[in-house]
C-alpha positions, 0 to 999 in steps of 0.5 A, a space after each residue: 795276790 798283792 805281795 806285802 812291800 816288807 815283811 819282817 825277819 822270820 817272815 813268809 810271804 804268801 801270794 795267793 792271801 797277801 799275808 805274812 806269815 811269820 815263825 822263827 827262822 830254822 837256819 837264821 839267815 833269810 830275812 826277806 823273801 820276794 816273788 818278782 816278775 810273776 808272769 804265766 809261765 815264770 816267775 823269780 824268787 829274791 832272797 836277802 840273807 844275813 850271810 852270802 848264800 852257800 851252795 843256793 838250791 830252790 827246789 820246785 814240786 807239783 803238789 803242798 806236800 812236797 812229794 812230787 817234783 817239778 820235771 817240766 820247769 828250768 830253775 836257774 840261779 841268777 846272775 845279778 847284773 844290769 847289762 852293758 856298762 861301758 867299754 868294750 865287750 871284755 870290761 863290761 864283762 868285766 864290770 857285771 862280773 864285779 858287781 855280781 860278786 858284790 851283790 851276791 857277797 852282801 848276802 842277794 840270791 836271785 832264782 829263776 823259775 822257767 817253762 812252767 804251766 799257765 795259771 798253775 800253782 807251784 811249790 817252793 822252798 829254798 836252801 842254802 849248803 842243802 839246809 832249808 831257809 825257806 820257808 821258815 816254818 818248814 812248810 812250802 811256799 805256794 806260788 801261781 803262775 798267771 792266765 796266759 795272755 798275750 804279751 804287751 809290748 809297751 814301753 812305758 818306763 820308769 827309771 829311778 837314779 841311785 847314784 849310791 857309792 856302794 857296791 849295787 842295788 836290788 829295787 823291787 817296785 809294787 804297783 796297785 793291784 799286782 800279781 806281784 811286783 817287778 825286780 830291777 838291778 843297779 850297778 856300783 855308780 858306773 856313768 851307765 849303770 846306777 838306775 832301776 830300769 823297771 817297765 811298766 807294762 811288765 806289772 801284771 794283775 792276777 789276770 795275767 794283763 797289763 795293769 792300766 796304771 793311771 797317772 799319779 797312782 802310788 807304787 811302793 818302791 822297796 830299795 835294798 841300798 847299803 847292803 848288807 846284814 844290818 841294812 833293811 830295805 828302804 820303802 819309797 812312795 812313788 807316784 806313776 809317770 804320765 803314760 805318754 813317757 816314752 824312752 826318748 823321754 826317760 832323762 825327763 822323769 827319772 827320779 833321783 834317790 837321795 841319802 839322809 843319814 841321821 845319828 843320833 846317840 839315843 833312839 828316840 827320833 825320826 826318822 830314826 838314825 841310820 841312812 834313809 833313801 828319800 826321792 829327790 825334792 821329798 818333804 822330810 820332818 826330823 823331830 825328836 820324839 823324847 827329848 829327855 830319857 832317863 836310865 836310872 842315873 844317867 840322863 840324855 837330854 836333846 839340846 839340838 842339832 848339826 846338819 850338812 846338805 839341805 839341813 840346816 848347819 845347826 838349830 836348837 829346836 826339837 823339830 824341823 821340815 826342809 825339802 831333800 834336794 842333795 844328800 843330807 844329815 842330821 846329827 841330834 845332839 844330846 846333853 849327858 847328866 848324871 845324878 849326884 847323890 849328897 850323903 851327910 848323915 852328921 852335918 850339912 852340906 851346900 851342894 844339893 842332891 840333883 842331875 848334873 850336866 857331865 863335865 860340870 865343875 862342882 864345890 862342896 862346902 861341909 859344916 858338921 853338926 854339933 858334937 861331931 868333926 867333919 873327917 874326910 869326902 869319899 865317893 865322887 869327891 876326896 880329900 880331908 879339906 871341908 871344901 870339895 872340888 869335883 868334875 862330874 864323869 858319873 852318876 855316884 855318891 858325895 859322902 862327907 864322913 865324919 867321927 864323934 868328938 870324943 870325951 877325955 878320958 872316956 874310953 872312946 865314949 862320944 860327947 853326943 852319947 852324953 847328950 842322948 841320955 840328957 847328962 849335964 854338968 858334972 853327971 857327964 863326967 866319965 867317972 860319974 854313975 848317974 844313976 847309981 848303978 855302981 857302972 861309971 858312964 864309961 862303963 855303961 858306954 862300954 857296955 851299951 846301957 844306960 846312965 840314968 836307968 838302974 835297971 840298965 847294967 851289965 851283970 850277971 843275974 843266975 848261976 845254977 847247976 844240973 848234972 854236968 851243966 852251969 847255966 849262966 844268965 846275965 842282962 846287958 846292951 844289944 850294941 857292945 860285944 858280949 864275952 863270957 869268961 871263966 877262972 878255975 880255983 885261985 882268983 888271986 891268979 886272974 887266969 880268966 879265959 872266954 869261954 863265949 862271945 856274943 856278937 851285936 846286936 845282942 839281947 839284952 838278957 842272955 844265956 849260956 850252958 857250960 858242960 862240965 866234968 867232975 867237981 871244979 871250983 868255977 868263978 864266971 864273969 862278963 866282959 863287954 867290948 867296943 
């Protein structure tokens, strides 16, 4: 019947297996739930929750299935306090009452179950504004009260100092072989009012007895500090006091809890960021488990750190131990770069593809390849001039971009198109027809075939009729628009219309139908296009 330190959101815990049981919350609000302070004729029920419990009921049954309720047993919902702090009657009531509203807003319900029968088992579910949210998986929670035995009257204390500044603390501590563990409350850091005061002989086993806890034994401390929906427990091991402390000597063996509050703009470190309660003299090892995460373009790459309190102020190393002696931080510093992608599809550039560190000052020198002009950065950099400045803020592209250096007289054809089909001298004269096709070279460029093979040409190759059709064939380019046009009667009067048009790529042999009505007198052509 040992009660799990921690079980997870969605969890249940069972005492009569030690096992959490786990399934998705109905209600979504309870994200731990504790049987505490079990004795043979009462027990408590802790509940943390997401959001302030509304209108909390527990109800109690006699049998697993739910259908007889529990007549004999008083269920109370607890008020979350510690006692007497200071002043008179009216502030104390006063301070309780506040640090019962703060403990209670930052979603902590307590339930006490009394007058139950000895070493019997009951059955528990909890709901809030009459909606069940827990169990979660709509089952009840069986719960065992212990054997009667006599009680013990023993003052053994252990006492553990908070001193948070925030608005109370709920400390459940487990001990070796417990029915379940003891609960405590710590107030809002008032001079008498920020320890959890637990009793040792309170830890019972699951024969109703004081546990005999020997010196030095483990207990495990679960403290809910910084409340709230987005602040688990923190869980301490913590070592049994000599069995001689009595409550005389409590300031001797109190322990101190302290904060270490690690940040950390990546999550691959430990501990891991957020606040940590560790007890006071504590050994603690911060290190970076990854020290370079990449996602995608964007990189994070671990350089160090800055502390306060017992961490060192700075270092550069990815791990280090100290011993917590005051509050503390850490704060693990991360390099951003990001990756530059170079672009150049018609010349070099000197600045290489890579990771740059954010912030980096770059220069980029352009050199065009021959038969092209460097014409302007885009992306990351910009401008015209062939040296670029850029301040690296993101992951992007450096794009040199470029035109063709144009033959006179060619009708946009590019020197480089000349060289790609081995042209010299005077066969690259825009006028001249290589290949003697009858199509100059700035016709085949237009068209998109080639100079020096005759086969390569734009023209039409059939013309046929059936019925009300012409069929019209032609070869040509893939890279040139393709439009096919047509005159009725007179050529003289140069009435041409397009009639098609294909766009690139095309096929180098193309087709087309014209539908036609009684006897015309048609003439077609083809006309190619950049």
């Amino acid at each position: 019947m040992n009660v799990k330190s921690v079980c997870a959101i969605g969890a249940q815990i069972s005492l009569t297996t030690g096992l959490c049981l786990f399934a998705e919350p109905s209600w979504g609000a309870v994200t731990d739930a504790r049987v505490a302070n079990l004795t043979s004729r009462s027990f408590d029920l802790f509940l943390r929750s997401e959001e302030p419990a509304v209108n909390p009921t527990l109800e109690v049954f006699t049998t697993p299935d739910g259908a007889t309720a529990s007549a004999a047993t008083i269920t109370e919902l607890q008020p979350l306090f510690t006692g007497s702090t200071s002043g008179d009657d009216y502030v104390r009531r006063q301070a309780n009452r506040a640090t019962r509203a703060a403990l209670t807003a930052n979603g902590n319900t307590l339930f006490r179950v009394t007058n139950c029968d000895t070493n019997t088992s009951y059955y528990v579910r909890a709901r809030f504004d009459n909606v069940v949210v827990w169990p979660t998986n709509g089952t009840l929670q069986a719960v065992q009260t212990l054997p009667a035995r006599e009680w013990n009257g023993g003052a053994r204390q252990y006492l553990v100092n908070l001193g948070r500044s925030n608005a109370g603390a709920v400390g459940l501590l487990n001990t070796p072989g417990a029915a379940a563990p003891i609960l405590s409350v710590a107030g809002d850091r008032a001079a008498t009012n920020t320890t959890l005061f637990f009793n040792l002989p309170d830890c019972m086993g699951t024969n109703g007895l004081p546990l005999s806890l020997a010196e030095g034994d483990l207990f495990s401390l679960t403290v809910y500090g910084k409340l709230g929906a987005d602040a688990p427990a923190t869980t301490l091991a913590a070592a049994a006091p000599a069995a001689a402390t009595l409550v005389a000597s409590a300031d001797a063996m109190q322990k101190n809890i302290l904060s270490l509050l690690v940040a950390s703009a990546a999550n691959a470190c430990s501990p891991k960021p957020g606040e940590h309660l560790l007890f006071d003299g504590s050994m603690v090892t911060c290190r970076l488990e990854q020290t370079v995460i990449t996602q995608v373009s964007t990189q994070f790459v671990g350089f160090g750190w800055a502390g306060s309190g017992n961490v060192p102020a700075n270092g550069r190393t990815t791990s280090f131990t100290f011993a917590m002696t005051s509050d503390s931080s850490v704060d693990w510093r991360w390099r951003t770069n990001f990756w530059v992608e170079v672009v150049s599809d018609h010349g070099s550039v000197d600045l290489p593809s890579g990771w740059y560190r954010s912030g980096s000052a770059l220069n980029a020198t352009v050199s065009p390849n021959a038969e092209w002009l460097f014409s302007q950065w885009s992306g990351l950099a910009s401008g015209t001039d062939p040296v670029a400045s850029l301040v690296v803020g993101t992951p992007g592209q450096v794009r040199a971009e470029y035109a063709p250096v144009l033959v006179p007289g060619g009708n946009g054809m590019p020197e480089w198109w000349l060289t790609q089909a081995g042209l010299a001298g005077a066969n690259r004269d825009p006028n001249a027809d290589p290949d003697h096709d009858g199509m100059s070279n700035a016709k085949e460029w237009m068209a998109d075939t080639s100079p020096t093979n005759k086969s390569s040409s734009l023209k039409i190759t059939g013309l046929s009729r059936t019925g009300g059709l012409f069929h019209l064939t032609w070869r040509g380019g893939r890279e040139a628009r393709q439009v096919v046009e047509a005159t009725e009667g007179d050529l003289s009067k140069g009435d041409w219309h397009p009639i098609a048009t294909n766009l690139p790529p095309t096929e180098t042999i193309g087709s087309y139908a014209i539908q036609f009505e009684g006897k015309p007198t048609l003439f077609f052509r083809i006309r190619a296009e950049r």
